[in-house]
ZAMARGU-4260 file (C-alpha; in steps of 0.2 Angstrom, whole numbers, plus 5000, padded with zeros to 4 digits):
<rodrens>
0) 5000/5000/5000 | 5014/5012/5002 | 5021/5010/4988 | 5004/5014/4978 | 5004/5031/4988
5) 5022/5032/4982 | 5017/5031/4964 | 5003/5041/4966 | 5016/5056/4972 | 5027/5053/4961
10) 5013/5054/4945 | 5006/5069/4953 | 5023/5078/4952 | 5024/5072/4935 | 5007/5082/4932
15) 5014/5098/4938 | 5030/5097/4929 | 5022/5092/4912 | 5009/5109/4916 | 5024/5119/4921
20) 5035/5114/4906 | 5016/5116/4895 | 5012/5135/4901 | 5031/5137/4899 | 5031/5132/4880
25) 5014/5142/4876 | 5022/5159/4880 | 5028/5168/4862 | 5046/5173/4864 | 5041/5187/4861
30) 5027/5199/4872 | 5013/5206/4860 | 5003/5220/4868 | 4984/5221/4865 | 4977/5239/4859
35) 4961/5245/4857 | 4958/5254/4840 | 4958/5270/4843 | 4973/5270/4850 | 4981/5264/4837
40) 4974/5275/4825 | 4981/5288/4837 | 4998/5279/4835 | 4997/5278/4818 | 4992/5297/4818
45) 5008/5302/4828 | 5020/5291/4815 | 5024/5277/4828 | 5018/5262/4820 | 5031/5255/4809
50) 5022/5241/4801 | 5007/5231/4800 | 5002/5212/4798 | 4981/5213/4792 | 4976/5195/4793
55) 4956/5194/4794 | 4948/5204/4806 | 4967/5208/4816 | 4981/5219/4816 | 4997/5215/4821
60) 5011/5230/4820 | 5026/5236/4827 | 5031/5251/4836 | 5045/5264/4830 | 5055/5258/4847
65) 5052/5239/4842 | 5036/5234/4854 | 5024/5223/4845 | 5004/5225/4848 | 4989/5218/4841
70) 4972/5224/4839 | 4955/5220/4832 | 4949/5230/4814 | 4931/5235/4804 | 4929/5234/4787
75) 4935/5252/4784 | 4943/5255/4765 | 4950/5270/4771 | 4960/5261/4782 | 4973/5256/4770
80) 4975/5274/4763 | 4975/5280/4781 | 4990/5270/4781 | 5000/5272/4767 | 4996/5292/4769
85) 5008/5287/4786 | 5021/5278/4777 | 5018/5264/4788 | 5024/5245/4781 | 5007/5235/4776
90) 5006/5215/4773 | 4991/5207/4770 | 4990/5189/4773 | 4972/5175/4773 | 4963/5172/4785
95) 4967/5158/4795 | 4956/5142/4792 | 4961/5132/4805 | 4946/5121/4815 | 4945/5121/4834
100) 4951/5103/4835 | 4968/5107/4826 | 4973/5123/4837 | 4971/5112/4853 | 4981/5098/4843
105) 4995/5112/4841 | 4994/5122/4858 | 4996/5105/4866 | 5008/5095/4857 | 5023/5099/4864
110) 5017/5096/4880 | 5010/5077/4874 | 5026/5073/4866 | 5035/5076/4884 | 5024/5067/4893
115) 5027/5053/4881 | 5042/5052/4883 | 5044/5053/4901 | 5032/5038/4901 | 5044/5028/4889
120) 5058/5029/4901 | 5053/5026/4915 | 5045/5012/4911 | 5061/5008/4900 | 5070/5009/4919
125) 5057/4999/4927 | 5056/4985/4917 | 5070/4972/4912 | 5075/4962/4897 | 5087/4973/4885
130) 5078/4988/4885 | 5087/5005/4887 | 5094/5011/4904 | 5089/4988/4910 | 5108/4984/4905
135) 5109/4977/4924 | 5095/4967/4923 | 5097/4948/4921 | 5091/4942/4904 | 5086/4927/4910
140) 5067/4917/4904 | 5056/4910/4912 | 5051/4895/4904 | 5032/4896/4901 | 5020/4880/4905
145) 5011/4882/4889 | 5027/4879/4879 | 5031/4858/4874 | 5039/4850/4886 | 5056/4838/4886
150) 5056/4824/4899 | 5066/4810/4905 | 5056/4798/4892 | 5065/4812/4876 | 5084/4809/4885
155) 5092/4791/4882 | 5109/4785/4884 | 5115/4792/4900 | 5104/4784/4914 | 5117/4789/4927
160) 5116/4806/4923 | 5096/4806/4923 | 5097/4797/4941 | 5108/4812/4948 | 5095/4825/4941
165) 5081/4815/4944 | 5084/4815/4962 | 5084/4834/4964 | 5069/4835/4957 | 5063/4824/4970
170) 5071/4835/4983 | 5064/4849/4978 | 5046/4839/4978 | 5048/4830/4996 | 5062/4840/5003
175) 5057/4833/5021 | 5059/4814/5013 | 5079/4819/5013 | 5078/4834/5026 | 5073/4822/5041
180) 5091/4812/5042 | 5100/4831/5040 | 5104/4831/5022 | 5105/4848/5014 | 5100/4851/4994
185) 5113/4852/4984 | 5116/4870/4978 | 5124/4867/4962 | 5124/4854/4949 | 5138/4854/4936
190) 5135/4844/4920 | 5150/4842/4910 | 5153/4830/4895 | 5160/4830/4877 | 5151/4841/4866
195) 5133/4834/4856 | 5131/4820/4872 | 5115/4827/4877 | 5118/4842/4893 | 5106/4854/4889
200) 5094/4840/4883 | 5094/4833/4901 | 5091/4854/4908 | 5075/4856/4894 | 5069/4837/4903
205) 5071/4845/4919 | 5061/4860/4917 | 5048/4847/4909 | 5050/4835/4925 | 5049/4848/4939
210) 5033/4858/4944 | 5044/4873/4949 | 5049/4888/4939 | 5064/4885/4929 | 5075/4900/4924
215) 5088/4897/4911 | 5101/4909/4902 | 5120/4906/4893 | 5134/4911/4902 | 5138/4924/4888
220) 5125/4934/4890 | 5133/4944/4907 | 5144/4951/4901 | 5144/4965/4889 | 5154/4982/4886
225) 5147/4991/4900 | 5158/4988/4915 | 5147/4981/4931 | 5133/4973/4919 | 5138/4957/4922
230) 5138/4957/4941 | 5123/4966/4941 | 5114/4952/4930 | 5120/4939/4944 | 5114/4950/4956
235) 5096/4953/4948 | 5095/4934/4943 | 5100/4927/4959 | 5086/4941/4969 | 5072/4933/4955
240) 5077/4916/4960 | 5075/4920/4977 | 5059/4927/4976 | 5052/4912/4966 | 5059/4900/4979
245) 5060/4885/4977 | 5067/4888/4958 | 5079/4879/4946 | 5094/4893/4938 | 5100/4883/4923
250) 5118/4893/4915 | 5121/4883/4899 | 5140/4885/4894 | 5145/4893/4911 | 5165/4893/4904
255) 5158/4909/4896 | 5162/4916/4911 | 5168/4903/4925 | 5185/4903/4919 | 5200/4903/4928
260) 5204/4919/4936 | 5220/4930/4933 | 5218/4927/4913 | 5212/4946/4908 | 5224/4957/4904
265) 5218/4969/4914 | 5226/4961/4931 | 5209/4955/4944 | 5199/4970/4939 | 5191/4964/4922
270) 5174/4963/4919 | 5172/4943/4915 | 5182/4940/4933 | 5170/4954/4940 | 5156/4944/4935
275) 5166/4926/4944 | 5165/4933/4960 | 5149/4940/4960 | 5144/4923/4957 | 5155/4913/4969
280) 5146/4924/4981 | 5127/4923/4973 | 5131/4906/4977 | 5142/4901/4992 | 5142/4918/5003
285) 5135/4927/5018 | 5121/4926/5013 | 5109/4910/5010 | 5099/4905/4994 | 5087/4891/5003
290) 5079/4884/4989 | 5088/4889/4973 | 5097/4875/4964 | 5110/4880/4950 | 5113/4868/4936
295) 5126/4873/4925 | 5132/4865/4909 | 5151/4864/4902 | 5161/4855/4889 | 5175/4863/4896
300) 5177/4860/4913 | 5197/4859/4916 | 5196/4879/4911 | 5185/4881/4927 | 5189/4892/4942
305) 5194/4880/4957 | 5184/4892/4968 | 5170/4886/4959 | 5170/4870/4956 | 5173/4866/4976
310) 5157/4858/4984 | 5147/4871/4995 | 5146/4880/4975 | 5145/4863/4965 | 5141/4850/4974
315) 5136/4837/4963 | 5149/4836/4945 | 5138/4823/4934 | 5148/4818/4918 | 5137/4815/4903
320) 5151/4804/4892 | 5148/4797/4875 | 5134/4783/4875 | 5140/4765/4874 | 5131/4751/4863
325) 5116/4751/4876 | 5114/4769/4876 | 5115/4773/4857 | 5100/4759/4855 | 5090/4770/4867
330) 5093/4787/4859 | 5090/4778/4840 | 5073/4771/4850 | 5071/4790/4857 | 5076/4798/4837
335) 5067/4785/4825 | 5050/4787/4836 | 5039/4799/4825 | 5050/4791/4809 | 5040/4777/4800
340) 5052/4764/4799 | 5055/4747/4790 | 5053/4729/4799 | 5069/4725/4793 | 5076/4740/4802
345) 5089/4731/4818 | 5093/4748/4829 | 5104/4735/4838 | 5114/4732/4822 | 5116/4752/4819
350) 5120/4754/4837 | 5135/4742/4835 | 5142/4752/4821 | 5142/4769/4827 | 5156/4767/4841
355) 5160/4786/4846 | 5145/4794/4839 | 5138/4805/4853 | 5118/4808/4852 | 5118/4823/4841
360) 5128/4812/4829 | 5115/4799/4829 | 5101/4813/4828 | 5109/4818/4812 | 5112/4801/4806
365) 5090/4798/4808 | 5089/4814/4801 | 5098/4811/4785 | 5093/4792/4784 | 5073/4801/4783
370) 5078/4812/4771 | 5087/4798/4759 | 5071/4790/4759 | 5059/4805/4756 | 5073/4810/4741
375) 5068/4792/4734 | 5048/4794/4736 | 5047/4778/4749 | 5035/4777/4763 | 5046/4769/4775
380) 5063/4772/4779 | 5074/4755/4775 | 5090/4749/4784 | 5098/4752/4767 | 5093/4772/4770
385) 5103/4771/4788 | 5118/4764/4781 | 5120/4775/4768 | 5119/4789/4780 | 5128/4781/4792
390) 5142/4780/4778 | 5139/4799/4776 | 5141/4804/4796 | 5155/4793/4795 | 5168/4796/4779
395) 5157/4811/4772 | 5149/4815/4755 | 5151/4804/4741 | 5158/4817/4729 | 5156/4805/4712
400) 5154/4822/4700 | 5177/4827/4705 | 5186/4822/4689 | 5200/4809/4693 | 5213/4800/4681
405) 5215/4782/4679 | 5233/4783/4686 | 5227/4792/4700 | 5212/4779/4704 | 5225/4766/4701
410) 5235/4772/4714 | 5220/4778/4724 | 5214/4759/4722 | 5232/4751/4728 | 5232/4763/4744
415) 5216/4755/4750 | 5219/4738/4746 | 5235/4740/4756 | 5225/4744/4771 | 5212/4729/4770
420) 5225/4718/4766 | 5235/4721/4782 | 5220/4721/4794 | 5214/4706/4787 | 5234/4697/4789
425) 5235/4703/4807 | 5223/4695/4819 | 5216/4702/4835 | 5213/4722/4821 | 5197/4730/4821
430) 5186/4721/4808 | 5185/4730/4790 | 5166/4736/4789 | 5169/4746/4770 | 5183/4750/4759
435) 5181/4763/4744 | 5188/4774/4731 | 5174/4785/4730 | 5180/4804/4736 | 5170/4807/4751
440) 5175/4822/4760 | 5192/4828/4760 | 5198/4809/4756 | 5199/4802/4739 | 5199/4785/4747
445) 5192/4777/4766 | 5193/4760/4772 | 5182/4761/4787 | 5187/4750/4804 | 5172/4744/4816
450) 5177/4738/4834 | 5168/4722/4840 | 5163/4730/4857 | 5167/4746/4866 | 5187/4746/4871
455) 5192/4758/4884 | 5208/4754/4887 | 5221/4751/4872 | 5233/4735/4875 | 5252/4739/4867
460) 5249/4724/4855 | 5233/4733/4846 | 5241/4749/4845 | 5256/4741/4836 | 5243/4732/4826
465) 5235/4746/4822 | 5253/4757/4816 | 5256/4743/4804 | 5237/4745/4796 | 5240/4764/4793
470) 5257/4761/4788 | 5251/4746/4773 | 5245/4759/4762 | 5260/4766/4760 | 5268/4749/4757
475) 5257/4746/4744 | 5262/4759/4732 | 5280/4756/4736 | 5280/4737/4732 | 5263/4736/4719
480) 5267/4755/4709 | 5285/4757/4714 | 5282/4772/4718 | 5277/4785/4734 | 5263/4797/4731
485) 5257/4811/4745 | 5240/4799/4748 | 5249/4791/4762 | 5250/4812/4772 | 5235/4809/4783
490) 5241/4789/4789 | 5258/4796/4794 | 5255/4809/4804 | 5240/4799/4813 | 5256/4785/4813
495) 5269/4797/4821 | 5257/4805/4833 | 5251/4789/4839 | 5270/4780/4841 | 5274/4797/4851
500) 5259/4795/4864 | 5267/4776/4865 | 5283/4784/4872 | 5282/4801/4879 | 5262/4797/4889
505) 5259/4778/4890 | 5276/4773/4895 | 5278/4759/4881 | 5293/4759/4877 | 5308/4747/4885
510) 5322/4760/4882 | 5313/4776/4887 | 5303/4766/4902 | 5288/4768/4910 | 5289/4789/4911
515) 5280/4803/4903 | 5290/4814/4896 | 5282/4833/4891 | 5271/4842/4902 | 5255/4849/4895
520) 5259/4871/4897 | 5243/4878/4904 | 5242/4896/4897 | 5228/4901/4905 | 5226/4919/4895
525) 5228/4906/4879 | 5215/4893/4881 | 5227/4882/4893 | 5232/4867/4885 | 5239/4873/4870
530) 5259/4867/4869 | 5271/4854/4877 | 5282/4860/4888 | 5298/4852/4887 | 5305/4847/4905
535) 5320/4836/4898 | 5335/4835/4893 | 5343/4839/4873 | 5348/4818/4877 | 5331/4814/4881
540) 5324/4821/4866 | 5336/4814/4853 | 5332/4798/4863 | 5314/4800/4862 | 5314/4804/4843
545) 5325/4787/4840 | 5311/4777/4850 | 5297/4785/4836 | 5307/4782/4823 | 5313/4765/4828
550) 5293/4760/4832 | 5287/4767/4817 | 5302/4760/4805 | 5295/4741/4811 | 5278/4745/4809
555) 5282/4749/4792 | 5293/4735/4788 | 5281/4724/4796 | 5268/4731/4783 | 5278/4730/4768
560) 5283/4712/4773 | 5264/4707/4771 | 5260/4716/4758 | 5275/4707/4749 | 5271/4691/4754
565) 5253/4692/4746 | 5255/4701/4731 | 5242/4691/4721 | 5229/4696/4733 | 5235/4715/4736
570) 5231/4713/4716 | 5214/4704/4716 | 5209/4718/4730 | 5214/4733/4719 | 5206/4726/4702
575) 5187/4724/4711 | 5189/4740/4719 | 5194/4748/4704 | 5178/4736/4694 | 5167/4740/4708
580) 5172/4756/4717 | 5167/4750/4736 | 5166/4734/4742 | 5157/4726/4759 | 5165/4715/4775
585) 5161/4700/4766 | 5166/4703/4747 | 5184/4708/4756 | 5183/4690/4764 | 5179/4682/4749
590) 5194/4690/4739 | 5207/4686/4754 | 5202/4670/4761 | 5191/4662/4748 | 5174/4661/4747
595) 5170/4644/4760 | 5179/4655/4773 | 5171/4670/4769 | 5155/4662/4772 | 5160/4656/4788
600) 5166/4671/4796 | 5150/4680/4789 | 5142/4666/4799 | 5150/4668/4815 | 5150/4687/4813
605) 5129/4685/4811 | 5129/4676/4828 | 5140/4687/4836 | 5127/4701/4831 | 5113/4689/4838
610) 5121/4688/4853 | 5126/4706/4854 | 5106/4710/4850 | 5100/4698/4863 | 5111/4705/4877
615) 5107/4723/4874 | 5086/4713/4876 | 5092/4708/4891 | 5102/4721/4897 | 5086/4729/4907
620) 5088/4717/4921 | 5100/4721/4930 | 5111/4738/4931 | 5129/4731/4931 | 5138/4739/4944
625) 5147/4757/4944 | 5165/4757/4936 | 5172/4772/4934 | 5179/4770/4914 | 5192/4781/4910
630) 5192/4792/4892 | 5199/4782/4879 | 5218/4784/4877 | 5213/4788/4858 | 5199/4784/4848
635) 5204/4774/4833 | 5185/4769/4830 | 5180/4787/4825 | 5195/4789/4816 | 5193/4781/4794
640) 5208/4772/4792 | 5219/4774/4777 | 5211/4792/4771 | 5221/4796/4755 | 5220/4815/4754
645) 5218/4824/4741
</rodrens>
């Protein structure tokens, strides 16, 4: 109540200020006297009227010592000789024609045009959003009921992650349930995983799931040029969240402003770490926010504050990692649910080989299979449609239309083979899933590599398996052409990275002994990680550089020596890719080993996906227990082996 008598004082002095200003406007610069007639004529008589204006029935004039008067005429012709007989200065204008309505329109003009726009800004200061003179007002949005919701039935794949979220939903539902035993609700939640896995999907599912207000804003939108806008957002956001108690705040990409402090050229004074520690104190300070729960989401997280990441801030770090075999079924279930599909269709067998997609990969992979089909006119999408677009996820677009020589294709052709040749010599390599010499891409060959089942861990025997695979395109040429072409860029700089990371990180080398060697520079002010810092000595390194080329010396020998020893079939496999351009698993096996072999590993490899499918059925029983799985060392599966450049 007393702030609607405030309001009504301050309108009221408004009123006065607007008549004032009004009355002030209305007064001609200049005075004008009014006369009655006969004296003017007496003026006139006496020589002091200098000119005259006649418009209608007035007279306006002027003095000899400059004062102006007006006056009210008859209709008298002798008026104008009168005048003229006085040498006085006569102008005759029309009357003027102008209706009621229009001189109240101009008299008060002015005085509407300030009141409107003192209306405009004060309620321009009143008001938030990014509206003039709000620039300290969170930009925050309500999410609105009436819009479509997410749940946790739309998120798949990461059924820890949900469990985290879902139980503070809960709190926030029945906090006495958790509040009766002493346990506190958590006041921040920090979701961080690989980019396209799915965090802001799990934040839309939560606004859908709880029945509280929801606020959500990226962390790039606190802070702009002006200097205190960002703190001042914290501030306001923070002051609605308490005023909608209990409330979700949800910051999508937080590293925007959550980075490490003492990176701004400015010392501790900048306007990103100004926003920081208004935040760290929105959130952890002297003062409490009972009932407002952060979530925040990062792809990021090692450029973090410390300060922030602490519990008493976040609490709770959920990591959202790439799906595995179960969880890629579940977001293809999730994707293909509105997308009319054929019988044929097996989501377990696409789930199998898409190792390292993430959900927006396997999104995009739905999205173009759908849109093969409509191309074609069917009514159905096939499993024919998903492969062809996994193909195009994978190794790109098929770019048939680039004009390529036969020598080159020849060459292109021998490159691949080389690669399928050697995986198929060495056991225990990744099976070969496609080998082509289409231009896809960048590459004007691929020959794509599919794990059995998720690896984690990579034992020294694969990896050395895998250098001699990249390494057998290169022997190839050099034992089929007799010649070295620059196709072979891409395999050896993924051959030389990998032999180094042997050495100088996993400790896989006898000489050089179990010891990292090189210590990631953390240049905060540059992004962190972004050189190797040398802490050994000028023996070291030459030592280190003779380990690589040592390990990568025998990997290629090892490749030539196979690729030697099976010439025929390095031949057959370069003639049918040159006849047919791509060729499948099978036809590979049927050219290698012959075809009774080749029908019984495609037997074997039909059960394995049987059993793979039935296990993934079966897989709902039981939830195996917690491991913590650590990144993969690197990720051969996402990588095409054997990509000639271009």
């Amino acid at each position: 109540m007393n702030q609607f008598y405030k309001n009504i004082a301050l309108w009221l002095v408004i009123g006065l200020i607007m008549i004032a200003l009004f009355n002030l406007f209305n007064q001609p610069l200049t005075p004008i006297k009014e006369v009655i007639f006969s004296d003017f004529m007496n003026q006139v008589s006496s020589g002091n009227v200098e000119e005259v204006v006649v418009q209608g029935d007035y007279i306006k004039g002027k003095l000899q010592d400059g004062e102006m008067f007006r006056t009210n005429i008859v209709s008298d012709p002798e008026l104008i000789k009168f005048l003229r007989e006085k040498n006085v200065r006569i102008k005759i204008m029309p009357p003027e024609e102008t209706t009621w309505y229009a001189n109240l329109l101009i008299s008060w003009f002015p005085m509407l045009l300030l009141l409107g726009v003192w209306i405009f800004f004060m309620r321009q200061m009143q008001s938030g959003g990014g509206k003039a003179l709000s620039f300290g007002k969170s930009r925050a949005k309500l999410l609105s009921q009436q819009k479509k919701k997410a749940t946790f039935k739309d998120v798949a794949g990461v059924d820890e992650a949900k469990e985290e979220l879902q139980e503070i939903i809960e709190f926030l539902k029945e906090p006495q349930k958790f509040q009766k035993l002493g346990g506190k609700i958590p006041k921040g939640v920090l979701v961080m995983g690989p980019p396209g896995t799915g965090k802001t999907l799990l934040a839309r599912a939560i606004a859908g799931e709880a029945n509280v207000p929801f606020f959500n804003i990226s962390g790039s939108e606190f802070v702009e040029m002006f200097v205190g806008v960002g703190a001042s957002r914290v501030r306001d956001l923070f002051e609605q969240g308490k005023k909608n108690a209990p409330c979700i705040i949800f910051i999508d990409e937080i590293d925007a402003v959550g980075r490490h402090r003492g990176a701004g050229l400015g010392g501790g004074h900048d306007e990103r770490e100004q926003t920081l520690n208004q935040l760290l104190v929105e959130m952890d300070g002297f003062a409490s926010n009972e009932g407002v729960i952060l979530i925040a989401a990062t792809n990021r997280p090692d450029v973090l504050d410390p300060a922030l990441m602490r519990p008493g801030r976040f609490d709770r770090q959920v990591v959202v990692p790439r799906p595995d075999i179960r969880g890629r079924e579940g977001i293809l279930k999730v994707h293909t649910m509105n997308i009319p599909i054929e019988e044929d269709v097996k989501l377990a067998v696409l789930s199998r080989g898409t190792p390292g997609f993430s959900g927006a990969d396997l999104e995009n992979m739905v999205n173009e299979a759908a849109l093969m089909a409509a191309r074609q006119e069917k009514d159905l999408v096939a499993m024919e449609d998903f492969e062809n677009a996994k193909d195009k996820v994978m190794m790109g677009v098929e770019r048939r239309s680039m004009i390529i020589s036969d020598e080159e294709k020849r060459n292109t052709a021998f490159h691949e083979a080389g690669h399928v040749l050697v995986a198929k010599l060495i056991p225990g390599t990744d099976p070969v899933h496609k080998v082509t010499i289409i231009p896809r891409g960048r590459a004007l060959g691929l020959t794509m590599q599919l794990p059995v089942d998720e690896r984690h861990t990579y034992p020294v025997k694969y990896l050395m398996d895998r250098l001699a695979v990249l390494f057998g395109g290169r022997a190839a040429e050099e034992i089929a052409l007799n010649q070295i072409t620059t196709g072979a860029g891409n395999d050896i700089e993924q051959g030389t990275d990998l032999a180094r990371k042997m050495i100088c990180e996993w400790g896989m080398s006898e000489t050089m002994g179990p010891l990292a060697y090189g210590k990631k520079e953390e240049q905060i002010f540059l992004g962190r990680e972004i050189s190797q810092h040398k802490d050994y000595s000028e023996a070291t390194a030459i030592a280190i550089d003779k380990e690589v080329k040592e390990l990568v010396a025998k990997s290629y020998e090892r490749a030539k020596k196979l690729v030697r020893e099976n010439k025929k079939t390095l031949d057959k496999l370069a003639e049918a890719l040159l006849e047919r351009e791509s060729l499948g698993s099978h036809e590979v096996d049927v050219i290698v080993f012959g075809k009774i072999k080749a029908d019984e590993l495609a037997k074997k490899e039909a059960k394995a996906k049987a059993a793979v499918i039935a296990e993934q059925e079966n897989s709902i029983e039981a939830k195996s227990e917690s491991n913590t799985k650590p990144e993969p060392a690197t990720k051969p599966e996402t990588n095409p082996v054997g990509k000639k450049d271009d």
